[in-house]
N, CA, C and O atoms as a Maestro MAE file, in Angstrom:
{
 s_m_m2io_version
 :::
 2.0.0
}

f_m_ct {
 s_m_title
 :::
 protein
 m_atom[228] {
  # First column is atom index #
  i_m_mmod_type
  r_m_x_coord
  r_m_y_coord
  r_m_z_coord
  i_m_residue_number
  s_m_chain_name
  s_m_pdb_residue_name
  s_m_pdb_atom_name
  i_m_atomic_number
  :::
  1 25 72.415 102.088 94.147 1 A "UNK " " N  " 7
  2 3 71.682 101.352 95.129 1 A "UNK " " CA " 6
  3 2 72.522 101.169 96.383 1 A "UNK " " C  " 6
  4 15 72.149 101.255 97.553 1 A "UNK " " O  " 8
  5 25 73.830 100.879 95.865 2 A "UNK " " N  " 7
  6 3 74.636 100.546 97.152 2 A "UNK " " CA " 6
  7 2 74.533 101.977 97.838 2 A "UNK " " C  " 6
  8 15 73.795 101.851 98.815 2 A "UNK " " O  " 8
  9 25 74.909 103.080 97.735 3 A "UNK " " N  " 7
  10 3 74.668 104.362 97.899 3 A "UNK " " CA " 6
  11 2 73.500 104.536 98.863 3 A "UNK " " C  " 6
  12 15 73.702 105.070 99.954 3 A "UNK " " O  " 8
  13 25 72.524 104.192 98.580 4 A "UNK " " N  " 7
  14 3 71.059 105.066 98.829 4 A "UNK " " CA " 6
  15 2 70.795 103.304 99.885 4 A "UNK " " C  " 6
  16 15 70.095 103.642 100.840 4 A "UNK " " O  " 8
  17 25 71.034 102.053 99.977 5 A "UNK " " N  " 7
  18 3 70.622 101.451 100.829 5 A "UNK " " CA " 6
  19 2 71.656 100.983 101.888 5 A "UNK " " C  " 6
  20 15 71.607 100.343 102.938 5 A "UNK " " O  " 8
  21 25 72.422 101.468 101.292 6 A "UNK " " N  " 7
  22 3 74.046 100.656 102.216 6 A "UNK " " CA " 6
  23 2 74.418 102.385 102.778 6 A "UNK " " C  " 6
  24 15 74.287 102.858 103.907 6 A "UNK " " O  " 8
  25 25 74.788 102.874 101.826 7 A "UNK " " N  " 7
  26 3 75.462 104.338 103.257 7 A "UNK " " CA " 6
  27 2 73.947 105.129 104.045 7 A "UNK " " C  " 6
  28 15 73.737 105.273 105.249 7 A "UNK " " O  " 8
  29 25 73.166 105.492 103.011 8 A "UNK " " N  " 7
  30 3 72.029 106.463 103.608 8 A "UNK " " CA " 6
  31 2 70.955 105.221 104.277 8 A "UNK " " C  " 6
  32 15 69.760 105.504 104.183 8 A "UNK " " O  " 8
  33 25 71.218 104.176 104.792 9 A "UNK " " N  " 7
  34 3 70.934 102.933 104.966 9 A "UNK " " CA " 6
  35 2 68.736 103.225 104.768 9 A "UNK " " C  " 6
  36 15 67.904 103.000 105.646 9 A "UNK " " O  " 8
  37 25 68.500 103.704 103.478 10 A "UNK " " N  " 7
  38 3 67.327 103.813 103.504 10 A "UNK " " CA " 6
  39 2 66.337 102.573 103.262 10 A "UNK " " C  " 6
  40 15 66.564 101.507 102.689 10 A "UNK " " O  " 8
  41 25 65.269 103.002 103.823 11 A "UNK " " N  " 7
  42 3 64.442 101.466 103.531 11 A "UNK " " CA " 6
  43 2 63.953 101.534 101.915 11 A "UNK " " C  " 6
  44 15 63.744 102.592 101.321 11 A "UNK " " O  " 8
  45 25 63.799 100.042 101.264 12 A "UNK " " N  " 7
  46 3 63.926 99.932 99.886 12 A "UNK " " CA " 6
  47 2 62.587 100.880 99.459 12 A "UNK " " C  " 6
  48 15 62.547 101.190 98.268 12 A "UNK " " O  " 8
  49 25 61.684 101.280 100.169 13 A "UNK " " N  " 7
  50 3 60.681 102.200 99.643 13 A "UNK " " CA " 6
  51 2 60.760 102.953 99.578 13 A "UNK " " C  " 6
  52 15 60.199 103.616 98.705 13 A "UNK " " O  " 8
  53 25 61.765 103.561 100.738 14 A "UNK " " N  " 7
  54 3 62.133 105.057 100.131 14 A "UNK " " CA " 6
  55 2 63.179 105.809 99.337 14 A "UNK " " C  " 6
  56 15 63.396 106.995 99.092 14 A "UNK " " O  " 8
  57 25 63.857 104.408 98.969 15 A "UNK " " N  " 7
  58 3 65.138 104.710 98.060 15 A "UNK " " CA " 6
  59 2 64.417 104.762 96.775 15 A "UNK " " C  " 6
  60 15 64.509 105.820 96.151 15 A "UNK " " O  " 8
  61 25 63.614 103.667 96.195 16 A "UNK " " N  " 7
  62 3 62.895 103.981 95.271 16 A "UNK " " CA " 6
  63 2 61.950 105.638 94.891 16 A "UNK " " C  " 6
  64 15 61.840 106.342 93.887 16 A "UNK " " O  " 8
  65 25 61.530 105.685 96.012 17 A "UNK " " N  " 7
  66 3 60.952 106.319 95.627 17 A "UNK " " CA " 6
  67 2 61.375 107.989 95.685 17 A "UNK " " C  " 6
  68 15 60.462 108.811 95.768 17 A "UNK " " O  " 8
  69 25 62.790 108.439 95.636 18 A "UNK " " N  " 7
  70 3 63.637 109.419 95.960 18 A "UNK " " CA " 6
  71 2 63.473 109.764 94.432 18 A "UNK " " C  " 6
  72 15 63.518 108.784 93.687 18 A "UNK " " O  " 8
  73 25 63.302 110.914 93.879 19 A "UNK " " N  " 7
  74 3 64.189 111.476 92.410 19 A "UNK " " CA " 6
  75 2 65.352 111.466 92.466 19 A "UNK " " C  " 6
  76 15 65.774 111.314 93.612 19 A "UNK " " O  " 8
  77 25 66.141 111.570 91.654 20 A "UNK " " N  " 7
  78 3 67.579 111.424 91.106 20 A "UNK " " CA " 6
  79 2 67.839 112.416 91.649 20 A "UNK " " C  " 6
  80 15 68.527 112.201 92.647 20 A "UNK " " O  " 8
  81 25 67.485 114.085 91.376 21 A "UNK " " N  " 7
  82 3 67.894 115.071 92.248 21 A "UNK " " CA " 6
  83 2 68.061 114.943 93.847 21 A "UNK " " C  " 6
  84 15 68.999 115.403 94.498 21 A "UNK " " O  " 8
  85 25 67.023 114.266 94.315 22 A "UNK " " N  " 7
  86 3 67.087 113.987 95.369 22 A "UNK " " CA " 6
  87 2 68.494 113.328 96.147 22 A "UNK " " C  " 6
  88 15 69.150 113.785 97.084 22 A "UNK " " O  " 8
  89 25 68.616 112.428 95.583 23 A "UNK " " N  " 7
  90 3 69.504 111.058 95.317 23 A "UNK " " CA " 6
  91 2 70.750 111.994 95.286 23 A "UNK " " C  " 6
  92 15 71.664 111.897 96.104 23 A "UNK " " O  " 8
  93 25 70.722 112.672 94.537 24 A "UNK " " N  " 7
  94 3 71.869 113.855 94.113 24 A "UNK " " CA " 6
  95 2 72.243 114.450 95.354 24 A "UNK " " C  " 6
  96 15 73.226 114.092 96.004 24 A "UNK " " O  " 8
  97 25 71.449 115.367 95.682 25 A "UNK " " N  " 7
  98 3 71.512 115.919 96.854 25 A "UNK " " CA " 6
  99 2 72.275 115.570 98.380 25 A "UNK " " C  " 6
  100 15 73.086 116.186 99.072 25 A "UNK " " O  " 8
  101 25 71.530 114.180 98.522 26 A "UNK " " N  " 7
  102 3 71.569 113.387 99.459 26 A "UNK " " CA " 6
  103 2 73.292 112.835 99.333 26 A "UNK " " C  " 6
  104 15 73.781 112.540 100.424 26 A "UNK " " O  " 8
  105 25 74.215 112.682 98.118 27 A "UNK " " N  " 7
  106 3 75.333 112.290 97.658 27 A "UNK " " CA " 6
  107 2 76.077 113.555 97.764 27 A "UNK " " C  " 6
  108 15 77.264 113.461 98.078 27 A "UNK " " O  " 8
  109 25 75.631 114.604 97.576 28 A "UNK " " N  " 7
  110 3 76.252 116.147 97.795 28 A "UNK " " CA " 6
  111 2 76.435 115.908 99.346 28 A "UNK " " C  " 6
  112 15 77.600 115.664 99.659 28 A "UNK " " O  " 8
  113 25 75.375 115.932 100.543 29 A "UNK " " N  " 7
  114 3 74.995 116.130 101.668 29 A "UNK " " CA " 6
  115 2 76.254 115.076 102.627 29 A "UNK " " C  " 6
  116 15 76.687 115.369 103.741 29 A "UNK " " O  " 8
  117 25 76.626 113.858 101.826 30 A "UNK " " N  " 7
  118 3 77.397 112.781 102.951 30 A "UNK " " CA " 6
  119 2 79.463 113.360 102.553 30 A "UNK " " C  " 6
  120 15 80.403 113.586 103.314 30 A "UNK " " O  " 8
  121 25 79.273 113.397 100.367 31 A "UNK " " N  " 7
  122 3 80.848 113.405 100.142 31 A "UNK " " CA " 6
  123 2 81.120 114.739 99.881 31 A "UNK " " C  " 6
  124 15 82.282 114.915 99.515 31 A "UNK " " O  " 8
  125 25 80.232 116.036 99.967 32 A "UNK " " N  " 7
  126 3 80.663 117.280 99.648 32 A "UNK " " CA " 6
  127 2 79.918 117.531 98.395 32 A "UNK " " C  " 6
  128 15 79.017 116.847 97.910 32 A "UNK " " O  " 8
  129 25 80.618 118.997 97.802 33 A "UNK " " N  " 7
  130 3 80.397 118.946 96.324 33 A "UNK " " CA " 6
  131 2 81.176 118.967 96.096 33 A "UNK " " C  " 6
  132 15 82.108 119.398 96.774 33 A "UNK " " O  " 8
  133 25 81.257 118.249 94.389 34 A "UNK " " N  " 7
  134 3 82.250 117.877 93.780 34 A "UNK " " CA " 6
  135 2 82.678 119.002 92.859 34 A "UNK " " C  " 6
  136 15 81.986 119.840 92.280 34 A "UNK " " O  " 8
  137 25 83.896 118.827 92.864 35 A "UNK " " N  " 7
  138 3 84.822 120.078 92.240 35 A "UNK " " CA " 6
  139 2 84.786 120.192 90.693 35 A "UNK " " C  " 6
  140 15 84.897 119.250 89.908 35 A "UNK " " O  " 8
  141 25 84.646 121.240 90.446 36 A "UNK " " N  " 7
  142 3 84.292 121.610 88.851 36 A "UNK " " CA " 6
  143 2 85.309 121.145 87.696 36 A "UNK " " C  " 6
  144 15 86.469 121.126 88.108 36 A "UNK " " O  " 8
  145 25 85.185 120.825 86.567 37 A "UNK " " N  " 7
  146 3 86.352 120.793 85.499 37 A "UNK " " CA " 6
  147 2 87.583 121.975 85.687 37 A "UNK " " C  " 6
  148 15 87.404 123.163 85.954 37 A "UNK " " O  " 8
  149 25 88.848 121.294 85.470 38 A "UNK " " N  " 7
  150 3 89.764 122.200 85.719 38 A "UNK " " CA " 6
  151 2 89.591 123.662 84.573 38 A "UNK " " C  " 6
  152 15 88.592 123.805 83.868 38 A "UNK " " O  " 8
  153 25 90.376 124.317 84.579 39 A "UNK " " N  " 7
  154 3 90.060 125.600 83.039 39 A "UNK " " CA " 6
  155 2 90.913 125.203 82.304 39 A "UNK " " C  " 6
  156 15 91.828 124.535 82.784 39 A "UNK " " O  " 8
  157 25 90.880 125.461 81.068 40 A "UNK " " N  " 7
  158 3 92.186 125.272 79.805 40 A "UNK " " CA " 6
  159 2 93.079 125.645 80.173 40 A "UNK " " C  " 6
  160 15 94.125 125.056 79.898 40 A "UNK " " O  " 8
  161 25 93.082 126.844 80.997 41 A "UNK " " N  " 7
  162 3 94.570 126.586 81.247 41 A "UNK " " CA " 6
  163 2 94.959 125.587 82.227 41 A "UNK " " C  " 6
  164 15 95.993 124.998 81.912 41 A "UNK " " O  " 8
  165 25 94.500 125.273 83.178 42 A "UNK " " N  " 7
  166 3 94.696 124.000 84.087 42 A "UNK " " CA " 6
  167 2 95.463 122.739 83.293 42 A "UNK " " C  " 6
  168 15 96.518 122.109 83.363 42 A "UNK " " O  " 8
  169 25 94.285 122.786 82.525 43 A "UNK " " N  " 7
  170 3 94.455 121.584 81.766 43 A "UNK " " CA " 6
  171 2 95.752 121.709 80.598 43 A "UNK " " C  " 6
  172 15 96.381 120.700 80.281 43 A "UNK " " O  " 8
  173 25 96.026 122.890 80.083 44 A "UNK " " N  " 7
  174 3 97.303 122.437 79.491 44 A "UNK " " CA " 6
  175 2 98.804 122.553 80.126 44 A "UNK " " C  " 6
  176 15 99.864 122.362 79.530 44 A "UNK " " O  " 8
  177 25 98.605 122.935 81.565 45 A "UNK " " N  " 7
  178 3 99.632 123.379 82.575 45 A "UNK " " CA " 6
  179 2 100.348 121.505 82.862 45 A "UNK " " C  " 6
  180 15 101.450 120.971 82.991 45 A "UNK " " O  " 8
  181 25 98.505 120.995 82.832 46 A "UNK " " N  " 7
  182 3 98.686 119.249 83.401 46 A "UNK " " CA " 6
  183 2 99.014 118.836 81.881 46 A "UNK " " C  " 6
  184 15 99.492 117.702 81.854 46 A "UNK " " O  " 8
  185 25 98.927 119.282 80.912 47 A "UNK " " N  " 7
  186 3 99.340 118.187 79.892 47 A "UNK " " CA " 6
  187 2 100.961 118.552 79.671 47 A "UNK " " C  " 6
  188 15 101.645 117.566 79.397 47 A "UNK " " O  " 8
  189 25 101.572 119.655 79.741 48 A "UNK " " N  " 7
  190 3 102.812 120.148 79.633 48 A "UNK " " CA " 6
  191 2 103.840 119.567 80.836 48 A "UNK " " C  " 6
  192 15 105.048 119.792 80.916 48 A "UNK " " O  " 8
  193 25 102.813 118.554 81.971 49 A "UNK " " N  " 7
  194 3 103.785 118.266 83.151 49 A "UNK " " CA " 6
  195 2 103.600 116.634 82.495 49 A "UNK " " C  " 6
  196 15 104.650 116.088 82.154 49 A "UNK " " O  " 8
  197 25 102.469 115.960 82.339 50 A "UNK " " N  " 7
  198 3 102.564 114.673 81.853 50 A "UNK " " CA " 6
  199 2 102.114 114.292 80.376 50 A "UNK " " C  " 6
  200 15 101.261 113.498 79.978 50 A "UNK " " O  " 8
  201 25 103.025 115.171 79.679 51 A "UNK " " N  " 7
  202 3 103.019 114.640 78.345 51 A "UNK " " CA " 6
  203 2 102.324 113.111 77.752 51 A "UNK " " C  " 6
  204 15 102.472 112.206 78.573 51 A "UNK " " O  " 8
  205 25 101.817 112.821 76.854 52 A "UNK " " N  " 7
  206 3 101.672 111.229 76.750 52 A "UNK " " CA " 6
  207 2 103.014 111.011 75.763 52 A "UNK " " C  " 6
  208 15 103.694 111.619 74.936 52 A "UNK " " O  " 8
  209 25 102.933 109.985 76.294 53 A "UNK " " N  " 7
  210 3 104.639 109.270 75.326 53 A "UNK " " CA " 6
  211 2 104.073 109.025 74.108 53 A "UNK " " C  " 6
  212 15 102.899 108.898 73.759 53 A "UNK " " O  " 8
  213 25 105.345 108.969 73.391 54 A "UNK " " N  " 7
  214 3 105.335 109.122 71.790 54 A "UNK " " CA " 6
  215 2 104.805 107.157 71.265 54 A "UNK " " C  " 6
  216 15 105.121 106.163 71.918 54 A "UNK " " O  " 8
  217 25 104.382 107.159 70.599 55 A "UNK " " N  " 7
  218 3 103.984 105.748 70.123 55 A "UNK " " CA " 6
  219 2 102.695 105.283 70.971 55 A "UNK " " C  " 6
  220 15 101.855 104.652 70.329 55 A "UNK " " O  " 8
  221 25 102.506 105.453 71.959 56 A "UNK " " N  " 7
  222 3 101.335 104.954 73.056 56 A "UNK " " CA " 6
  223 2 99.864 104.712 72.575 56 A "UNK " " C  " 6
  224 15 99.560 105.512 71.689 56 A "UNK " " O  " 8
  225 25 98.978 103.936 72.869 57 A "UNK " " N  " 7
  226 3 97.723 104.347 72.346 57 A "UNK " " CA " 6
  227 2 96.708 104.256 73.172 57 A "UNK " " C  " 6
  228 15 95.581 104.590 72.805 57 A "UNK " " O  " 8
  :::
 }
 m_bond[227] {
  # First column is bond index #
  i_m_from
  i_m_to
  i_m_order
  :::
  1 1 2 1
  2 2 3 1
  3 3 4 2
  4 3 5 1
  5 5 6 1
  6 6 7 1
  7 7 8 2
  8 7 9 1
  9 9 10 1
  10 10 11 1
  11 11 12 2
  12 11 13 1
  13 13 14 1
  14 14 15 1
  15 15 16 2
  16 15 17 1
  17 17 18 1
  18 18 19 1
  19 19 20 2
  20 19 21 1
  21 21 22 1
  22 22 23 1
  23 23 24 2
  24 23 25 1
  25 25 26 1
  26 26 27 1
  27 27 28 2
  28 27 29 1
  29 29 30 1
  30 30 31 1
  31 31 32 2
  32 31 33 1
  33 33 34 1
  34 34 35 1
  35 35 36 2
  36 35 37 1
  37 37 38 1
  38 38 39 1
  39 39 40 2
  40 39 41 1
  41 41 42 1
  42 42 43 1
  43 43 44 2
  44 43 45 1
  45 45 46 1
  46 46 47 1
  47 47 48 2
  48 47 49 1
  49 49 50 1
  50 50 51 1
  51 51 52 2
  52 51 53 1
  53 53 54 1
  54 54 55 1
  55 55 56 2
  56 55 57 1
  57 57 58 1
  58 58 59 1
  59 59 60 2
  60 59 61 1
  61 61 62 1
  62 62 63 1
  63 63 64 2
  64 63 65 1
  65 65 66 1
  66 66 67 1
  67 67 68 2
  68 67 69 1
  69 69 70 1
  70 70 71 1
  71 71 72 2
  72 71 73 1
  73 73 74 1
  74 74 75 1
  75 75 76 2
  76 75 77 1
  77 77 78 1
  78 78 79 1
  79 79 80 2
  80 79 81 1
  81 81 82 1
  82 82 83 1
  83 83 84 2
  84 83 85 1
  85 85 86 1
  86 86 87 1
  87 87 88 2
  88 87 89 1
  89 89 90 1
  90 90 91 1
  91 91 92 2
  92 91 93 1
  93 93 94 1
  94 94 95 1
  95 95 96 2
  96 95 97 1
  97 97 98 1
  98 98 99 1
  99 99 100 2
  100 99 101 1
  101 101 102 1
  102 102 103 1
  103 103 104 2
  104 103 105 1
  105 105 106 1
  106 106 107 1
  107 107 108 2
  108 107 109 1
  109 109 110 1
  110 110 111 1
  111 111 112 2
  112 111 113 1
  113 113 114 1
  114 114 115 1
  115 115 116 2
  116 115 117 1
  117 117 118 1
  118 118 119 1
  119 119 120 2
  120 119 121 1
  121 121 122 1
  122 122 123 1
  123 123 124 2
  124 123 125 1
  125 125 126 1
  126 126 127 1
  127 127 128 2
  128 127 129 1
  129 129 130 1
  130 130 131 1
  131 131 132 2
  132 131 133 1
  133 133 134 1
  134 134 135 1
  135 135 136 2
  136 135 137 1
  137 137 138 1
  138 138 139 1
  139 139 140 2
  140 139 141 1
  141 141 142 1
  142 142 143 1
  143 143 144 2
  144 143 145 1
  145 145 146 1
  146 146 147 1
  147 147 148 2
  148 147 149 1
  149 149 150 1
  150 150 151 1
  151 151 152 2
  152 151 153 1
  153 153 154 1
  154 154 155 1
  155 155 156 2
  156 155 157 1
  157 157 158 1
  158 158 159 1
  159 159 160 2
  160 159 161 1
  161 161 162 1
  162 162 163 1
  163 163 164 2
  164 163 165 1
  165 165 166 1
  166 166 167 1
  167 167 168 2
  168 167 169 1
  169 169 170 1
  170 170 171 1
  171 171 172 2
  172 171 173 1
  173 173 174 1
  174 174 175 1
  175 175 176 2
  176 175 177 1
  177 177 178 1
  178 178 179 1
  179 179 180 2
  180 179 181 1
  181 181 182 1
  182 182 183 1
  183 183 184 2
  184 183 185 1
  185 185 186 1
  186 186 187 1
  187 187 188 2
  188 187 189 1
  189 189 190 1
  190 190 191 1
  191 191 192 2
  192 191 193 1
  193 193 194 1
  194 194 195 1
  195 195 196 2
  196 195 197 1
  197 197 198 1
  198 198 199 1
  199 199 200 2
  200 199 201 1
  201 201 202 1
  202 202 203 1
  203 203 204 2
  204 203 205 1
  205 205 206 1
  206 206 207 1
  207 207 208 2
  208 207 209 1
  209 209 210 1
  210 210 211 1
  211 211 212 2
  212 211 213 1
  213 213 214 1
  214 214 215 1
  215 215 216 2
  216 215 217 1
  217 217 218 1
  218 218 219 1
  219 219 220 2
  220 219 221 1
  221 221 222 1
  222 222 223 1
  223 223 224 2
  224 223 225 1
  225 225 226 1
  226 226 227 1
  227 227 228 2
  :::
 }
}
């Protein structure tokens, strides 16, 4: 809501009445698109740099 009446400062009828895709879109359109999951290997490149400590939970 804050989104769709505070940044896209829409009136409350037409925020309602937007689909989620829409809504989507409109959130693509102001912060970009958002960047995909890293790949396995990404991800074990980042777990091999910040290990989790031993005992932790």
């Amino acid at each position: 809501m804050a989104f769709g009446l505070g940044v896209l400062r829409l009136p409350s009828r037409d925020f309602w009445s937007m689909t989620p895709r829409e809504l989507f879109c409109a959130a693509e359109g102001v912060y970009g698109v958002a960047p995909g999951a890293p790949s396995r290997a990404a991800l074990e490149d980042l777990m091999r740099q910040f290990p989790d400590s031993q005992g932790s939970t």
